[in-house]
Biopython code that builds the backbone (N, CA, C, O; Angstrom):
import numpy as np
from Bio.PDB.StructureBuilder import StructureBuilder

atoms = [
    (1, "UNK", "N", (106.388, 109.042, 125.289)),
    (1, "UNK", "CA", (105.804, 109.053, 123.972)),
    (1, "UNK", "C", (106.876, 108.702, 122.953)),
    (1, "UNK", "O", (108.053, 109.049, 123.050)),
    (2, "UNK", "N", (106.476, 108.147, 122.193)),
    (2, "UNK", "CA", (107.466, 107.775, 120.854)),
    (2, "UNK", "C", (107.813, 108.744, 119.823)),
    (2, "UNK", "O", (107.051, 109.652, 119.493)),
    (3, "UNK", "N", (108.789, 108.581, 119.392)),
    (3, "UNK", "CA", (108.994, 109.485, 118.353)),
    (3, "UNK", "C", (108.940, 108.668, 117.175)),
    (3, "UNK", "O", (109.310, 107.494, 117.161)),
    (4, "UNK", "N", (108.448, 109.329, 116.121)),
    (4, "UNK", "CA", (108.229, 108.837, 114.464)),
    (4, "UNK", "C", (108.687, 109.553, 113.472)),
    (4, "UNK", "O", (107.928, 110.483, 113.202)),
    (5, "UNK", "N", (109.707, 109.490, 112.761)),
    (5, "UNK", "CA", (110.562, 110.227, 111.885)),
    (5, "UNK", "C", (110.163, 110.065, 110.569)),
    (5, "UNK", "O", (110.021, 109.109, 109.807)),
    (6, "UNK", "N", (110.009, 111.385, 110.509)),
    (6, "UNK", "CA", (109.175, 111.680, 108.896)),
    (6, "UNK", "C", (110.177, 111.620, 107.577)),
    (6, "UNK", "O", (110.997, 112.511, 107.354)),
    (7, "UNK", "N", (110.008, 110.456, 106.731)),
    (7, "UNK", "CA", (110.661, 110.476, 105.931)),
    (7, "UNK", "C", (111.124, 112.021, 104.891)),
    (7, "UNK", "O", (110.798, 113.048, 105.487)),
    (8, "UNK", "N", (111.591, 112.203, 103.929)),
    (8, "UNK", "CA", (111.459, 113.537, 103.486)),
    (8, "UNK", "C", (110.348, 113.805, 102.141)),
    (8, "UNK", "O", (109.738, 114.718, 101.585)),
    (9, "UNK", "N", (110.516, 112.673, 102.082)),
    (9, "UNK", "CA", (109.243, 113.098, 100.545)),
    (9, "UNK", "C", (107.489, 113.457, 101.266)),
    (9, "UNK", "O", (106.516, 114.039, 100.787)),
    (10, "UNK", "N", (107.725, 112.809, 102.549)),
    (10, "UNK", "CA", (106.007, 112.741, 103.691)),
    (10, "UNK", "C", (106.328, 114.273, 104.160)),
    (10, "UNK", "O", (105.435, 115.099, 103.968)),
    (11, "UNK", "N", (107.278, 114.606, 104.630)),
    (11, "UNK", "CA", (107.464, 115.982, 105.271)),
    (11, "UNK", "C", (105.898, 117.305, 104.567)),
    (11, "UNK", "O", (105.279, 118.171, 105.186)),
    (12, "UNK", "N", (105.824, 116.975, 103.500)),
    (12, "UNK", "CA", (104.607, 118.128, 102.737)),
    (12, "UNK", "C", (103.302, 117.543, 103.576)),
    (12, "UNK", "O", (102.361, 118.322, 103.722)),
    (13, "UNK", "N", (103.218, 116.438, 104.038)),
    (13, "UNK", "CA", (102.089, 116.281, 104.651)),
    (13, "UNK", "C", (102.083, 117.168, 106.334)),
    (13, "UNK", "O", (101.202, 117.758, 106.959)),
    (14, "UNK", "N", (103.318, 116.919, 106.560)),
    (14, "UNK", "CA", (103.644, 117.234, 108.098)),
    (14, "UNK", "C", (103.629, 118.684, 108.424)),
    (14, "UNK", "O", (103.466, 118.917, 109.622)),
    (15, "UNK", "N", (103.766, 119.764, 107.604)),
    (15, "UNK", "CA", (104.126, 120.948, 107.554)),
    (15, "UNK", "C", (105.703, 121.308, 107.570)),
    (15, "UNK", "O", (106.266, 122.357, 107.883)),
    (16, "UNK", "N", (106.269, 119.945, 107.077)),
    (16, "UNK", "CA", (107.617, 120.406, 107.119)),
    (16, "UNK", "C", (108.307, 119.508, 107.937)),
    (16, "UNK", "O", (109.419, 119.049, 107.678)),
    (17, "UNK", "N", (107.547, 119.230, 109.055)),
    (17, "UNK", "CA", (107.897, 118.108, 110.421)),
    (17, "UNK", "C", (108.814, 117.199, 109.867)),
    (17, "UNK", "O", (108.509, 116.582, 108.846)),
    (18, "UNK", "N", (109.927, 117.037, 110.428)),
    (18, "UNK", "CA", (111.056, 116.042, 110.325)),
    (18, "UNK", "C", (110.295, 115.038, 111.677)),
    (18, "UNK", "O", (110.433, 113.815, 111.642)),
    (19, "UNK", "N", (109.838, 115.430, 112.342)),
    (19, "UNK", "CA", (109.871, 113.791, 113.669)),
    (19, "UNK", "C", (107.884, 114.652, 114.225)),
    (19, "UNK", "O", (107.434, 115.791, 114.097)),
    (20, "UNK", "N", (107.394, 113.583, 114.707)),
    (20, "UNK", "CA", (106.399, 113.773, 114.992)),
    (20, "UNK", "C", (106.167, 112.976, 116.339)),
    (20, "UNK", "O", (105.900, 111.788, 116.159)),
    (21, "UNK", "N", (106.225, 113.456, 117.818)),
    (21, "UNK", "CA", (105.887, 112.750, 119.051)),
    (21, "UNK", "C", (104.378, 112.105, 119.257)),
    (21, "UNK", "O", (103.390, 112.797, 119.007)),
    (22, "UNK", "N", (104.263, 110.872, 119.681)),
    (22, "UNK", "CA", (102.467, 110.168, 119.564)),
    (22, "UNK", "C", (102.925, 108.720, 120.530)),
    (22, "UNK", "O", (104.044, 108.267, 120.774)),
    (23, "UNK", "N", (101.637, 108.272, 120.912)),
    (23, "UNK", "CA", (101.637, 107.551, 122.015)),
    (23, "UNK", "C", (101.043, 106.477, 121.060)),
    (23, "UNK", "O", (100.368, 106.826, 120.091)),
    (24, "UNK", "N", (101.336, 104.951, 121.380)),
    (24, "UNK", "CA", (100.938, 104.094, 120.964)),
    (24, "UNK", "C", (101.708, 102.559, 121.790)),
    (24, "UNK", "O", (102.726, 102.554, 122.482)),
    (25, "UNK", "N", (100.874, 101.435, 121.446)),
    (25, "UNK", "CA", (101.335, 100.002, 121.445)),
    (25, "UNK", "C", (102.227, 99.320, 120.996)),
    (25, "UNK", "O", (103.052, 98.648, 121.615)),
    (26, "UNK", "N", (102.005, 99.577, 119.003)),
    (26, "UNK", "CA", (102.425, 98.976, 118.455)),
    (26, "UNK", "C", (102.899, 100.262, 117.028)),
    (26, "UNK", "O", (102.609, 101.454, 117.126)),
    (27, "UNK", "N", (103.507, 99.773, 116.030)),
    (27, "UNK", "CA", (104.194, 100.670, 115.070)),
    (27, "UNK", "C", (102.563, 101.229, 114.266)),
    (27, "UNK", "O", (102.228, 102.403, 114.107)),
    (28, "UNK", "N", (101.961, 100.293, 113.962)),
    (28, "UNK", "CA", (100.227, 100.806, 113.347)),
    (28, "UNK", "C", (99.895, 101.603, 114.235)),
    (28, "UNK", "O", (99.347, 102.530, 113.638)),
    (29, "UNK", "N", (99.894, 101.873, 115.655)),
    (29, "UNK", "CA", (99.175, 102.497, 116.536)),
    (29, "UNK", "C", (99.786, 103.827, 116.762)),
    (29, "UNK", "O", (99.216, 104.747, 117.349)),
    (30, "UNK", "N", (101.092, 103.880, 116.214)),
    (30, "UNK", "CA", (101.637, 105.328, 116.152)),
    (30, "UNK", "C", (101.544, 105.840, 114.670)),
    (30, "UNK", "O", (101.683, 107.057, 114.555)),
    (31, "UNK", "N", (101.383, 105.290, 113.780)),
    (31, "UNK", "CA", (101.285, 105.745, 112.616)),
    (31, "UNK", "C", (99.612, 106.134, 112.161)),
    (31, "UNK", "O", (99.234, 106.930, 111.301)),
    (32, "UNK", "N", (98.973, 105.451, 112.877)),
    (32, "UNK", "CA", (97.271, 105.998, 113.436)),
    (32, "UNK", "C", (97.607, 107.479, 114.132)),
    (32, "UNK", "O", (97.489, 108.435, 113.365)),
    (33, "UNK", "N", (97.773, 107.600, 114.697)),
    (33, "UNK", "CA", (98.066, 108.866, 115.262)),
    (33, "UNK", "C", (98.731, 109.762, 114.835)),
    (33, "UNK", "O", (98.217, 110.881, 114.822)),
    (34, "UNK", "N", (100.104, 109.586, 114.335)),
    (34, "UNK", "CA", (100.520, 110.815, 113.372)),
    (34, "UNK", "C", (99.485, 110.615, 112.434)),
    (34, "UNK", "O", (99.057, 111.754, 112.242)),
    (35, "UNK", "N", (98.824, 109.824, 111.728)),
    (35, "UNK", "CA", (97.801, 110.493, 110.693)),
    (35, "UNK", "C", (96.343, 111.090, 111.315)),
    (35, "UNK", "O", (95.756, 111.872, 110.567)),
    (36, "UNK", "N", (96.043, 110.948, 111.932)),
    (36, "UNK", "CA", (95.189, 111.940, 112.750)),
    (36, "UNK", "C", (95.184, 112.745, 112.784)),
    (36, "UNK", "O", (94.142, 113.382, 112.633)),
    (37, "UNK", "N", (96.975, 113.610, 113.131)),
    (37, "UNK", "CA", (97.475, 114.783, 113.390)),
    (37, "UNK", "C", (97.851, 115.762, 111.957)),
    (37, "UNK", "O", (97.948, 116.987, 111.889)),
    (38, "UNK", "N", (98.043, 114.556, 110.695)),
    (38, "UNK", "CA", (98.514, 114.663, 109.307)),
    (38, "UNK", "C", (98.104, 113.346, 108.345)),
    (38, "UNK", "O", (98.677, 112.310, 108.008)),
    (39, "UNK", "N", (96.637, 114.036, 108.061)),
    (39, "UNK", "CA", (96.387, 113.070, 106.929)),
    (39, "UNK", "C", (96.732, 112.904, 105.923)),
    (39, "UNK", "O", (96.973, 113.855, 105.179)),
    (40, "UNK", "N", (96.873, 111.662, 105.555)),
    (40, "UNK", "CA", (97.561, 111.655, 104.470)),
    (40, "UNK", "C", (99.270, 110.636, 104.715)),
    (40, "UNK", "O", (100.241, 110.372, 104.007)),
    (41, "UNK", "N", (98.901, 110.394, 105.900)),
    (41, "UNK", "CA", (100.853, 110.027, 106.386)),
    (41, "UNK", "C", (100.577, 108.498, 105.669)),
    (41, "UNK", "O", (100.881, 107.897, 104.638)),
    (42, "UNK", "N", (99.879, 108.306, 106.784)),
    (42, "UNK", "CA", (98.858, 106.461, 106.453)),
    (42, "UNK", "C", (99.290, 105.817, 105.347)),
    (42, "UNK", "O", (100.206, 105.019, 105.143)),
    (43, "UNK", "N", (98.073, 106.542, 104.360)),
    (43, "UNK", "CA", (98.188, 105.990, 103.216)),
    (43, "UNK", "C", (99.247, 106.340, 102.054)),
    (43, "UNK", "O", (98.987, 106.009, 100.897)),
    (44, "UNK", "N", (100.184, 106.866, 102.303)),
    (44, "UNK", "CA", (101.508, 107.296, 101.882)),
    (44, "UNK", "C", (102.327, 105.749, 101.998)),
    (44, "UNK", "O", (102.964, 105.277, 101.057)),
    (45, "UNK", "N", (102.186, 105.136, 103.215)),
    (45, "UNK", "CA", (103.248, 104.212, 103.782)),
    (45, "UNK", "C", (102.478, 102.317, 103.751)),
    (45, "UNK", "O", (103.108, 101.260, 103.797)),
    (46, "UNK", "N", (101.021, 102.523, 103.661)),
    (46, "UNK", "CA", (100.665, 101.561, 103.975)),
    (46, "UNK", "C", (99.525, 100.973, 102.451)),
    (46, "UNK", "O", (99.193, 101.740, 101.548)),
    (47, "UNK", "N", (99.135, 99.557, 102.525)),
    (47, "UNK", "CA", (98.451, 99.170, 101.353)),
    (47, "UNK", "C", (98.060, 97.764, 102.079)),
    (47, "UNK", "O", (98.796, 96.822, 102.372)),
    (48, "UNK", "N", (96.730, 97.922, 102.265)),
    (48, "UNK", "CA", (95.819, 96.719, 102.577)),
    (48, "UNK", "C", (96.111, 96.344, 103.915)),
    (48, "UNK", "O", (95.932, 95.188, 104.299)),
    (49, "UNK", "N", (96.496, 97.137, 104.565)),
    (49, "UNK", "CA", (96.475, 97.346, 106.303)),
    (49, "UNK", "C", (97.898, 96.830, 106.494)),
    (49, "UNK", "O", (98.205, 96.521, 107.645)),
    (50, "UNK", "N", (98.870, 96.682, 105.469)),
    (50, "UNK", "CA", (99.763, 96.345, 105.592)),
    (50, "UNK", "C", (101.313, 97.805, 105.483)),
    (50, "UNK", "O", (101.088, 99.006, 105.332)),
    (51, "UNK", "N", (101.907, 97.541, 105.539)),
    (51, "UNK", "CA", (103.202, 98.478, 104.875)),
    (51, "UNK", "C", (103.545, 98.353, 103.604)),
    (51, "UNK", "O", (103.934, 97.208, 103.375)),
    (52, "UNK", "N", (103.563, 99.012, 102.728)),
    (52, "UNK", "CA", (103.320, 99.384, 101.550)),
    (52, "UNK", "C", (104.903, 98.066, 100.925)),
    (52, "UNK", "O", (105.932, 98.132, 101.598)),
    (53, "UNK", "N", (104.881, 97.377, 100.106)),
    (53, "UNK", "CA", (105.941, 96.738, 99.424)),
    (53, "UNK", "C", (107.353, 97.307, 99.570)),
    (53, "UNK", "O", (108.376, 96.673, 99.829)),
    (54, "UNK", "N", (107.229, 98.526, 99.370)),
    (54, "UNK", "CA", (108.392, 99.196, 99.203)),
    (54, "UNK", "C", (109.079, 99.798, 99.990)),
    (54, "UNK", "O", (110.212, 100.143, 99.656)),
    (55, "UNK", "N", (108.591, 100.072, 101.200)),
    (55, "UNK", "CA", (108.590, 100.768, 102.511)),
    (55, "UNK", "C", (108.839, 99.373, 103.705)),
    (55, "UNK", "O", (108.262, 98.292, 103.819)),
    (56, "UNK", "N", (110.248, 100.172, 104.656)),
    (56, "UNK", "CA", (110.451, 99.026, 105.481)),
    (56, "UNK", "C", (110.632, 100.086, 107.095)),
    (56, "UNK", "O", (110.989, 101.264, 107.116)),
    (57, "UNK", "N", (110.267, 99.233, 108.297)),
    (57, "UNK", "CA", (109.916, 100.500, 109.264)),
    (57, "UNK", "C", (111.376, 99.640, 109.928)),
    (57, "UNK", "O", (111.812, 98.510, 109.706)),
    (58, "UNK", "N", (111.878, 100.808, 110.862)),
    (58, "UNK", "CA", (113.140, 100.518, 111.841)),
    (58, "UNK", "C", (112.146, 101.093, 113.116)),
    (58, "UNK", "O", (111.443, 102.103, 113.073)),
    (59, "UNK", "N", (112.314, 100.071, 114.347)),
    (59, "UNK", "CA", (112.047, 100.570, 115.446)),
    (59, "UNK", "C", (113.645, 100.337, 116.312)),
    (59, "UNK", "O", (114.408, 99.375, 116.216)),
    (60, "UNK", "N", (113.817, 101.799, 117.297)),
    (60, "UNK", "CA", (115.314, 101.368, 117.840)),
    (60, "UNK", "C", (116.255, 101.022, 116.618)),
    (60, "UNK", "O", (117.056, 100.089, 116.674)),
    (61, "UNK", "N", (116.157, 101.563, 115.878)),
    (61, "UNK", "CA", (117.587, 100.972, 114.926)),
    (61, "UNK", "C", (117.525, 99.633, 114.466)),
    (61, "UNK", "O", (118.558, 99.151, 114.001)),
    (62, "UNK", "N", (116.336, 98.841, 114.523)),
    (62, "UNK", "CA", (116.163, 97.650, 113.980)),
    (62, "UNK", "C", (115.428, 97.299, 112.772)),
    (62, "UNK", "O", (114.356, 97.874, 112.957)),
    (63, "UNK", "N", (115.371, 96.865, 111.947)),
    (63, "UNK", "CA", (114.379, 96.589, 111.340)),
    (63, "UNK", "C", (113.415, 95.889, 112.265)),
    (63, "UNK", "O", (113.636, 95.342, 113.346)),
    (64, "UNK", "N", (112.328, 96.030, 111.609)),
    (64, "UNK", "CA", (111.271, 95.687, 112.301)),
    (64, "UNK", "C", (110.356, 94.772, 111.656)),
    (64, "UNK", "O", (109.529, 95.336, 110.940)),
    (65, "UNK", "N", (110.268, 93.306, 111.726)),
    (65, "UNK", "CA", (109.636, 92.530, 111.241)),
    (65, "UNK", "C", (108.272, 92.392, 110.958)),
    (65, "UNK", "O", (107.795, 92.320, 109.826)),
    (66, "UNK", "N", (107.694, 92.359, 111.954)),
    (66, "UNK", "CA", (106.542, 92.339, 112.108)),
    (66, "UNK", "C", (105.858, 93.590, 111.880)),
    (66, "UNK", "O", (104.748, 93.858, 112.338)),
    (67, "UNK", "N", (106.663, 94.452, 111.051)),
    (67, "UNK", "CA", (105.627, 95.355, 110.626)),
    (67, "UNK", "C", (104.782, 96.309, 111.197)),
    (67, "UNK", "O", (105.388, 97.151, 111.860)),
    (68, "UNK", "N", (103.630, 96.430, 111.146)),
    (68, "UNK", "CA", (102.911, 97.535, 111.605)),
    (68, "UNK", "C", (102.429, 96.870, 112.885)),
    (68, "UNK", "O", (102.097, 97.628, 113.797)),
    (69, "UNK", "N", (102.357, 95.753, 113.050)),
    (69, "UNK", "CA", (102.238, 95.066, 114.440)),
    (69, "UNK", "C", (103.275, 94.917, 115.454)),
    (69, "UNK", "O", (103.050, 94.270, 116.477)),
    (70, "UNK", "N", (104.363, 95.459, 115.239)),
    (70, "UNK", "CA", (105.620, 95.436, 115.725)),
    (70, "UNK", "C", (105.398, 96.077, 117.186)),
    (70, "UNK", "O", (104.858, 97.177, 117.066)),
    (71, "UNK", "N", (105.612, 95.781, 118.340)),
    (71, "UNK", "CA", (105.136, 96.713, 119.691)),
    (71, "UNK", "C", (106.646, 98.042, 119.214)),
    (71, "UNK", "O", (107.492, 98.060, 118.320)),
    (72, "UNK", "N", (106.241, 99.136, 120.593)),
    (72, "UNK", "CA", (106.973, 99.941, 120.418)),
    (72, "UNK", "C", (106.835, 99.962, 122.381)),
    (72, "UNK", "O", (106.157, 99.245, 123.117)),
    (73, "UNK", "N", (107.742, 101.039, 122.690)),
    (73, "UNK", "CA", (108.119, 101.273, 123.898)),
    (73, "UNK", "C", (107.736, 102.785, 123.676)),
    (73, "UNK", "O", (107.853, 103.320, 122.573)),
    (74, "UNK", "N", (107.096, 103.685, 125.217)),
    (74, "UNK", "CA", (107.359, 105.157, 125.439)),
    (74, "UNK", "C", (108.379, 105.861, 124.547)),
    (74, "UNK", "O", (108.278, 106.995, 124.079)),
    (75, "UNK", "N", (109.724, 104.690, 124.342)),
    (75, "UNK", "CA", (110.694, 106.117, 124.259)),
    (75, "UNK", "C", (111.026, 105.573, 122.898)),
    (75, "UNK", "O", (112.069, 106.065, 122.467)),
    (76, "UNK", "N", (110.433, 104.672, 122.055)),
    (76, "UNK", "CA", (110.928, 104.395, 121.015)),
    (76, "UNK", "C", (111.099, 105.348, 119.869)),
    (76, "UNK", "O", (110.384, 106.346, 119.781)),
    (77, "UNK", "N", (112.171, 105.020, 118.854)),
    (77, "UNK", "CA", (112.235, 106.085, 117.746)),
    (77, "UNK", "C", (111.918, 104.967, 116.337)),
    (77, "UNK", "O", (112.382, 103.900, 115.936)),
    (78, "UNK", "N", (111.046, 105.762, 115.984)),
    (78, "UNK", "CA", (110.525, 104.570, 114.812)),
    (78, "UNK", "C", (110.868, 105.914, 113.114)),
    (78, "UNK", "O", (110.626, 107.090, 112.839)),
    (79, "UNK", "N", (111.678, 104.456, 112.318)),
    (79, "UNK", "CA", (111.914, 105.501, 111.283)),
    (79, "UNK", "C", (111.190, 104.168, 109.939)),
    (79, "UNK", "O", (111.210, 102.938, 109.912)),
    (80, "UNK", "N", (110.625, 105.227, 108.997)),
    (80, "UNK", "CA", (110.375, 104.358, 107.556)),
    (80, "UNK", "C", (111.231, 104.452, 106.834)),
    (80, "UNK", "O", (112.080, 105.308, 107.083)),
    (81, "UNK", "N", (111.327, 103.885, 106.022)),
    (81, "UNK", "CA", (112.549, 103.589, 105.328)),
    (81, "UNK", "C", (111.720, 103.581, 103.856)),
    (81, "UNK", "O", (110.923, 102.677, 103.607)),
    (82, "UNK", "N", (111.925, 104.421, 103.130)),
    (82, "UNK", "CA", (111.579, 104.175, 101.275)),
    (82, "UNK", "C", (112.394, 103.826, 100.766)),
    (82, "UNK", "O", (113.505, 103.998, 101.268)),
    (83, "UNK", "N", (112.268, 103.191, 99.570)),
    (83, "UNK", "CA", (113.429, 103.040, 98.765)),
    (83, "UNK", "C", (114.620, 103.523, 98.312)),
    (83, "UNK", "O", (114.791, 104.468, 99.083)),
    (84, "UNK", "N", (115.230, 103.514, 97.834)),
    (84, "UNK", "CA", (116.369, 103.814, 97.730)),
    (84, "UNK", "C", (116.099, 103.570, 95.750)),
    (84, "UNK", "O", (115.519, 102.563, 95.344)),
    (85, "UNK", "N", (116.506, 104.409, 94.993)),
    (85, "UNK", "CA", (117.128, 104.287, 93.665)),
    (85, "UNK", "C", (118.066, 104.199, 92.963)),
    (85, "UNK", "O", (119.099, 104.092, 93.623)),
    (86, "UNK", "N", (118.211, 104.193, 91.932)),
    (86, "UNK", "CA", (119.682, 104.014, 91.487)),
    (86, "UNK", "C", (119.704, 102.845, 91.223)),
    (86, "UNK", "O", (118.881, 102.112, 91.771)),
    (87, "UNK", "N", (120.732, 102.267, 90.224)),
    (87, "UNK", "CA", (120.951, 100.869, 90.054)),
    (87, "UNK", "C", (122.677, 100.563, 89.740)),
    (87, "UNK", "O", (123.078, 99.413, 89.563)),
]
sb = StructureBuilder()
sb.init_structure("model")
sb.init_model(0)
sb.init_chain("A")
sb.init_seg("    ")
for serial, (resi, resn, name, xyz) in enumerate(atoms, 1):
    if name == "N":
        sb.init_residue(resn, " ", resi, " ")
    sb.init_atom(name, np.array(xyz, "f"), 0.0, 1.0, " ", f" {name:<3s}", serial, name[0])
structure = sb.get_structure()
């Protein structure tokens, strides 16, 4: 199963959850599932079935191009990435 690392501002959805374990295909197909488990994750991260402008996902330490279509592996660790502030 994959692991999915809860950004910290999403954590109030999670009960606190820093990482959330879920089975999936692709990066959409685990983020379907942690919101299943915690509604509300979804539409936090995503806009028009896409990943939200501002929000960028790492699978394995990579960025991840392809987005929410991105495959994942059993043991993958998938993290979102929000912005960053400051100028």
């Amino acid at each position: 199963m994959s692991t999915v690392f809860i950004p910290p501002a999403l954590r109030r959805l999670t009960g606190g959850a820093e990482r959330v374990v879920v089975s999936g295909a692709t990066v959409g197909d685990l983020l379907d599932a942690v919101d299943r488990l915690h509604p509300g994750v979804r539409d936090a991260l995503v806009r028009d079935d896409e990943l939200a402008p501002h929000v960028a996902v790492s699978v394995d330490d990579v960025v991840a191009p392809a987005g929410l279509a991105e495959e994942v592996t059993e043991s993958s660790e998938v993290h979102f990435v929000p912005p960053l502030g400051g100028g």
